[in-house]
C-alpha positions, 0 to 999 in steps of 0.5 A: 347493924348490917343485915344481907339480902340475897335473892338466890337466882334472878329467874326467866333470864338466859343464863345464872346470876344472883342478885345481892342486897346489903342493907345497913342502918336502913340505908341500901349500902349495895345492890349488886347483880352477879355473874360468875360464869366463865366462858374463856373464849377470848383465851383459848380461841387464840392460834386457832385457824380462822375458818374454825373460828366462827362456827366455835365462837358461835358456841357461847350461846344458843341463842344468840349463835347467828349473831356471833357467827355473823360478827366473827366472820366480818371481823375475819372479812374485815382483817384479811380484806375480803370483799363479800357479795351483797346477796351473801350480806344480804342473806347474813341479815336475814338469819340474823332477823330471823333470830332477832324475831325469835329472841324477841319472842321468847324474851317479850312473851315468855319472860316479860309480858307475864309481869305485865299481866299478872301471871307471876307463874310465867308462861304457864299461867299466861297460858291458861289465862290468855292462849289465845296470845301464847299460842301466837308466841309459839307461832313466832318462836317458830317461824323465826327460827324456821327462817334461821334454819332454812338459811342456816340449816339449822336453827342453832350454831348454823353450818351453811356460812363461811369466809365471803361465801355460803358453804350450802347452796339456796334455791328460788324455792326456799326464798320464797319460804323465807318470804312466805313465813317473814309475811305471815309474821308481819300480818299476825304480829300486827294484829298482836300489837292491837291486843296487847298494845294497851298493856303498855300504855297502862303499866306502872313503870320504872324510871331511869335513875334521876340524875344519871346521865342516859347514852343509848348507843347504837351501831348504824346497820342500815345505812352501810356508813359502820359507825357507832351513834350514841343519842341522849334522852332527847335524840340528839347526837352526843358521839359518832365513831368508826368501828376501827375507833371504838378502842379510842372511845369505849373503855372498861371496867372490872370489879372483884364481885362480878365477871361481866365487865363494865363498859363506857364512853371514854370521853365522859368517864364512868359512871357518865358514860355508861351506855344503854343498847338494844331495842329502844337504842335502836328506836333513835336510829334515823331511817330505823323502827320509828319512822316506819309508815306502819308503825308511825300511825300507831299510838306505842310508836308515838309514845315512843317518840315522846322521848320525855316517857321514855322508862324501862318498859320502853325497851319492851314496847321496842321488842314488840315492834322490831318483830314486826319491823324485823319481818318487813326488813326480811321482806325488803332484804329478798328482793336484793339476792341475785342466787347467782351471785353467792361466792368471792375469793377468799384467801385465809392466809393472810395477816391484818386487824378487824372488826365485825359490828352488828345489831343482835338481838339484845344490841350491839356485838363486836368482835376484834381480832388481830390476825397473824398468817391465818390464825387468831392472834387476839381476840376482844369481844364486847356484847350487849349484855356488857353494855348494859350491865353497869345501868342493870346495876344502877337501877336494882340501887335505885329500885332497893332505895324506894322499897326499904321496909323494916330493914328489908325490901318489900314484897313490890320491890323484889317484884319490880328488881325481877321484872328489871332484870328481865326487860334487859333480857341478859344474855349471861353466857355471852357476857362473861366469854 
């Protein structure tokens, strides 16, 4: 006997995809999370010209259209061998912290904490049952992408960066916003972490699958070295590898039931190598969230460095954090900027391969393009949705195989596969390009 389940739509995630369960004799046969949306960008981006290439590429998504439009642009930088300014660099991470402060928000606020307490109608009934908190969501959804904007000029898809340079000018006075706003985010996302800090302390959690090798990897973006790091459970480091390495080191895998790939260290094979990115990842980086002085002295932060509790809420106690560690940076970031010096030569016409790596919000993003007199050749894109899908998977399995009840999954097992699914907070727009 084989009886399917088919939860139509995993709900409060960016994008569409359908969780599929098949349950045979009593014993869960597959546990599947599908994607077919197909975006096509690596195809039909190829003989474009590369000044175009970052403001089209940012349209995969509307959330996450800085970091596309950052990674695109350091990947041509790279390719041509332009030298950037460190106050256009400088700035660049700051529009990306401006949207790492608004995707945390909306992910931590309006799609997580509702599990967390309680609110099975989402942000609705979070606000009715605490607006208070929700207010102050709204708060930081609009402050990041207020940043976004006064840099970006506009807060999706920005028009203001280009090749070496900023296509708009900035004055003292707009940094001094950006400065104002990224303070009051730190001031008030402290006093939230007081308020609900305790929910993460008494959650019922979901562990990572028992016997399965765990690889967080991370890209250093603090250090400047352009390496990628991956650490086990305990924060050793398991392997370390240039960007120019990655095709060496990272492989993938495709299946006939979803568009969304299946990445993995080439060293360790599949499903060993599989790979974990994005907040709590990032929590291993030496000099990163943990070993802020702020946040050393608070008790998420050392339960956090407790790697042996480490679960999947663990990703959101993260999220938590980077808002305020992400207003700090910006902060610290400022007082690199020198208005006067915004601008290099940048010839476009040239040929080569490279590749741009930031931390976006979900982890890491990379793209690599092969470059012929100006215009995309080939284009490969690895997002951190990919990363993460193979774990997504693993762990809908391993959820599905403790909530069998009379050849079905119990009302607390649908309830935990959804609230799974939405601490990885998919981006599934980006995920199938």
């Amino acid at each position: 006997m084989s009886k399917k389940i088919l939860f139509q739509k995993a709900t409060r995630i960016e994008g569409n995809a359908n969780v599929h369960v098949e349950i045979e004799d009593g014993r869960i046969k597959s546990a599947r999370f599908l994607v077919h949306e197909f975006r096509g960008f690596e195809s039909f981006m190829r003989g474009r010209r590369v000044e175009y290439v970052p403001h089209m590429i940012s349209r995969i998504c509307g959330l996450c259209s800085s970091a596309h439009q950052i990674a695109s642009t350091k990947a041509i930088e790279d390719a041509l061998g332009i030298r950037t300014p460190p106050s256009v660099q400088a700035l660049r991470e700051i529009i990306l912290l401006g949207e790492w402060i608004n995707s945390h928000a909306l992910s931590y606020f309006f799609l997580t904490l509702p599990d967390f307490v309680g609110a099975s109608g989402g942000i609705f009934e979070l606000m009715k049952k605490n607006p208070e908190i929700t207010g102050e969501a709204f708060f930081l959804r609009d402050a990041g992408l207020r940043i976004v904007r006064l840099l970006g000029k506009r807060t999706s898809h920005p028009v203001s960066m280009g090749i070496g340079r900023f296509l708009s000018s900035f004055t003292e006075d707009d940094l001094k916003e950006v400065r104002k706003i990224a303070d009051e985010v730190r001031h008030r996302t402290a006093s939230l972490i007081e308020k609900v800090g305790n929910i993460h302390l008494n959650l019922q959690s979901i562990s990572f699958p028992s016997g399965q090798q765990v690889n967080f990897a991370t890209y250093d973006h603090l250090t400047g070295e352009g390496a990628f790091i991956v650490y086990n459970r305990h924060g050793e480091i398991m392997s370390s590898f240039a960007r120019e390495e990655f095709q060496d080191n990272i492989s993938e895998m495709r299946t006939e039931w979803t568009l969304a790939k299946f990445p993995y260290l080439t060293k360790f094979g599949f499903p060993a190598g599989i790979m974990l990115v994005g907040p709590l990842s990032r929590s291993f980086i030496r000099g990163g969230l943990l070993d802020d002085p702020e946040i050393m002295n608070l008790e998420l932060s050392r339960r956090l460095r407790d790697r042996t509790s480490l679960t999947l809420e663990s990703y959101d106690t993260c999220r938590l954090l980077e808002i305020f560690w992400a207003a700090k940076r910006i902060i610290s970031l400022l007082n690199e900027v020198d208005l006067s010096q915004m601008q290099t030569e940048a010839d476009v016409d040239g040929s080569g391969q490279g590749f741009g790596v930031i931390e976006a919000p979900r982890g890491i993003l990379m793209h690599s393009y092969l470059i012929n007199n100006g215009c995309i050749e080939r284009m490969r894109l690895l997002v951190a949705t990919q990363f993460n899908n193979a774990f997504i998977n693993l762990l809908l399995r391993d959820i599905a195989e403790k909530h069998i009840v009379d050849e079905g999954i119990s009302a607390e097992g649908e309830r935990l596969i959804g609230r799974c699914i939405r601490i990885f907070d998919p981006c599934l727009s980006c995920a199938t390009h």
